[in-house]
N, C-alpha and C positions, 0 to 999 in steps of 0.2 A: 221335806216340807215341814215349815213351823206351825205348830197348833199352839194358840192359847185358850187357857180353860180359867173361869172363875167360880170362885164357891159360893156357896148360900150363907143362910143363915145356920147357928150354930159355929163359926170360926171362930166369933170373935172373941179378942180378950183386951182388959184392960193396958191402955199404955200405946195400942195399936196404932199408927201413922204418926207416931212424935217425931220420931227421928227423920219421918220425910219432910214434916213440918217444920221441923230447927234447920233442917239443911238446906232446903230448895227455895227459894223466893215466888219460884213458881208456881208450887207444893203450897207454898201458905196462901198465895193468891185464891187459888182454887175452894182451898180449907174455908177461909174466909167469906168467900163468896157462899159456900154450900151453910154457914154460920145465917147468912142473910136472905137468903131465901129459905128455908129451915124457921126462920124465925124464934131458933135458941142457940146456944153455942153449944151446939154438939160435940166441937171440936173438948171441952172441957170434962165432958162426959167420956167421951173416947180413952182422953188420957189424965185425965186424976178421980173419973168415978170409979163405983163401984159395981162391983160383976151386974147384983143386981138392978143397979142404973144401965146397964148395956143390954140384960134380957128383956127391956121393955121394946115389943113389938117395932114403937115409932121411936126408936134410937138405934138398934139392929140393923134393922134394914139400911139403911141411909150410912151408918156406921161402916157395914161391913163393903159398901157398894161405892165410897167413896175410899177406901183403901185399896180396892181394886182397880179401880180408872185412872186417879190422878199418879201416878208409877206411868201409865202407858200414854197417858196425855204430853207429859213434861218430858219424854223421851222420843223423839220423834222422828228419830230412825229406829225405831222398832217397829215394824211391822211384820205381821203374821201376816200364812198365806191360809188360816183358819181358823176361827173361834167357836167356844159353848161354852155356855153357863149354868151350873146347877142352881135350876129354881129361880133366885132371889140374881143370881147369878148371869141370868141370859141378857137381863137387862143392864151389867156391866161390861157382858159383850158387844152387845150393841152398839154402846158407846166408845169402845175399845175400835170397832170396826166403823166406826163415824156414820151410822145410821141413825142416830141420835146425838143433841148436842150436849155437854156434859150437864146442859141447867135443865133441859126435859127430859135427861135422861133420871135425873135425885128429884124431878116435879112427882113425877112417875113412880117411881121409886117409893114416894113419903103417902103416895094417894093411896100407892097397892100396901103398905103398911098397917095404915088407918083402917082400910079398906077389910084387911085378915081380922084385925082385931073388934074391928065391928062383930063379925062372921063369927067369929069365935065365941065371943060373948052370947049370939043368940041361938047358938048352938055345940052347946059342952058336947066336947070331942076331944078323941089325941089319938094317936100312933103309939107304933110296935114297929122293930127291928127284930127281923127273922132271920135267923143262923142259918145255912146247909142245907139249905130244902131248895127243890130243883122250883123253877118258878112257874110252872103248870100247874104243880102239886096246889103250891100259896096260891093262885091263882082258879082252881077248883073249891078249895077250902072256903075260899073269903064269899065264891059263891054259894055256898053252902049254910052260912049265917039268914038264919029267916027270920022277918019280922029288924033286921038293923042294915044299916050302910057297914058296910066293909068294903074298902076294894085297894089294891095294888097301887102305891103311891109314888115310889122309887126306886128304880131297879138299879142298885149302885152297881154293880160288879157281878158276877156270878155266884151265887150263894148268901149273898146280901140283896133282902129288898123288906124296904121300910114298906109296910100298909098304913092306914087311914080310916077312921069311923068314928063312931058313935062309940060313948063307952062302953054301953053292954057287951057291942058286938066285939071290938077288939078285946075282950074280956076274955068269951067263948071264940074268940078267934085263935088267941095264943095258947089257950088249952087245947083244940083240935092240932096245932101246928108244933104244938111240944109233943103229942100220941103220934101225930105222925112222923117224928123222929128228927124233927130241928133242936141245933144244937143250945137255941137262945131263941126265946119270944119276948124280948125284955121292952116293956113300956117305954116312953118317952118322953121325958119332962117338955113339952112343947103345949103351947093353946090353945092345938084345937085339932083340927083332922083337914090337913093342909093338903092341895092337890085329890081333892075329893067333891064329891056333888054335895056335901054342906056347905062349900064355899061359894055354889050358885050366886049369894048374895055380893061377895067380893067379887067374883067375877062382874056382873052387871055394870057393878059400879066403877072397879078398872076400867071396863073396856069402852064405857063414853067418857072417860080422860084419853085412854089410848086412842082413840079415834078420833079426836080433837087435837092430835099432836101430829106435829111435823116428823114422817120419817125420811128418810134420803138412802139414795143407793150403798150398801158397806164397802167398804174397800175389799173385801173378801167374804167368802160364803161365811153365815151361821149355820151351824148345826143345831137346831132349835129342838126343844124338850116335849114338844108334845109329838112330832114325828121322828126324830134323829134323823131328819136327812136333812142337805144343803139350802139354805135360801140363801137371794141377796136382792128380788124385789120387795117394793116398798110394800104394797100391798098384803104382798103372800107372808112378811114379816108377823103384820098388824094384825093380819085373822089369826095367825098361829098364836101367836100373846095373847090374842084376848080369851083363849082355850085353856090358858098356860094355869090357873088355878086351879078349875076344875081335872085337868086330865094329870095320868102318870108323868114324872121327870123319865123318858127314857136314856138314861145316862150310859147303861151298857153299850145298849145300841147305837147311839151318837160316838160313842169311843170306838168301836169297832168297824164302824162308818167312815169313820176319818180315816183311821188306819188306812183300810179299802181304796181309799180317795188319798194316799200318798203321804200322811202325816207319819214321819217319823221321829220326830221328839213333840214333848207337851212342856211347857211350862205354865206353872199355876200362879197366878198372878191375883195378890189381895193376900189378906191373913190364914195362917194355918198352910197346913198340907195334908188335908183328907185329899183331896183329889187325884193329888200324886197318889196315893198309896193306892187308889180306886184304880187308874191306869194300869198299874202295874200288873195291878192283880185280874186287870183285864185280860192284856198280854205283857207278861213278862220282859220283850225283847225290844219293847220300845223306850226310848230316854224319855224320863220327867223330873223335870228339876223343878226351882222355882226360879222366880225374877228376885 
């Protein structure tokens, strides 16, 4: 069985969806349309800005989630018999799996953008990526921070998993997690402390746009991030998204899930290839390519 995955934020690089742009008619209709609802041309941003012009919050997102749909939109004998999306991600599968239509899928998309960067702003935060510590260990430690938010943010792989907080905490968090014999507690240039209870506010405010939006049955399960199991009701979608800021990406689990559930290759669909390498590193003996 075919699993597609898509990535988050952090893929992106400049120059990204030209070539689908100059090729497909399709491809630029799409571009265009996401230019017009967007109300800037992002599309110019994407490919003659600069890095800096692409790490702003409300050009990322939108950026990285419309080089991952319109690939599976314009091809349409590709279908998967499974999808997941890291973070920024799950709502590229969505659309990939037509529970979403590609205009509420970037509506969505540009609110939960605006939405981080509010969040972020009213509460200075960021992350840490933790090397070779088993995740109970990171997981007792981040409880152990008193007086700050720390807690467990992404569990990419076995021996990788990104936390989330307050800056003091994640301070003394990476000093605990270095003593306790990780091989890397390295900060991370990112906003804020994403997929954590500082994003309370983002959350609220996602989740009456998402609940104002039309979803529809997918054509096949998602494996969705805040539990790694299957959905494909509209409902049970909408309450799991509207969680999807505040709680962990469980990304292990949803890959390990799938496997379970019959997937034997992944293709990573949208820019970069972390996810491939994430796969792999999950179990070894399954195919991951990209589209």
């Amino acid at each position: 069985m075919k699993a597609f995955v898509f990535p988050g934020q952090g893929s992106q690089f400049v120059g990204m969806g030209k070539s689908l742009y100059d090729s497909s008619d399709k491809a630029r209709e799409l571009f265009e349309k996401a230019n017009e609802i967007l109300g800037f041309r992002i599309t110019d941003l994407m490919f003659e800005g600069t890095e800096e012009d692409l790490r702003q919050t409300k050009v990322t997102q939108p950026a990285v989630f419309l080089v991952s749909v319109i690939p599976v939109l314009i091809n349409e004998d590709i279908k998967p018999d499974m999808v997941a999306g890291h973070s920024l991600g799950e709502f590229s599968a969505l659309v990939a799996a037509g529970a979403l239509s590609f205009e509420d899928g970037l509506r969505l998309v540009a609110k939960r953008a605006e939405a981080m960067q509010k969040a972020c702003e009213l509460n200075p935060s960021t992350m840490a990526a933790i090397l070779n510590l088993p995740d109970d260990t990171v997981e007792q430690i981040c409880e152990s921070i008193e007086g700050e938010i720390v807690v467990p943010a992404n569990y990419n792989c076995p021996g990788q998993i990104v936390i989330s907080g307050t800056n003091a905490g994640i301070d003394e968090a990476c000093e605990k997690m270095t003593a306790a014999g990780a091989k890397r507690a390295l900060k991370l240039k990112v906003g804020g402390a994403f997929h954590s209870p500082l994003m309370e506010p983002a959350r609220g405010e996602l989740a009456e746009a998402i609940n104002n939006t039309v979803f529809m049955t997918p054509s096949c399960p998602i494996y969705q991030n805040v539990d790694a199991k299957p959905h494909s009701t509209p409902l049970e979608i909408k309450d799991n998204l509207n969680f999807q800021l505040t709680a962990p990406v469980r990304w292990t689990q949803s890959v390990i899930n799938m496997i379970a559930d019959g997937a034997t290759s992944f293709t990573e669909v949208g820019p970069g290839t972390v996810l491939q390498g994430l796969v792999k590193k999950i179990d070894r003996n399954v195919e991951a390519t990209s589209l």
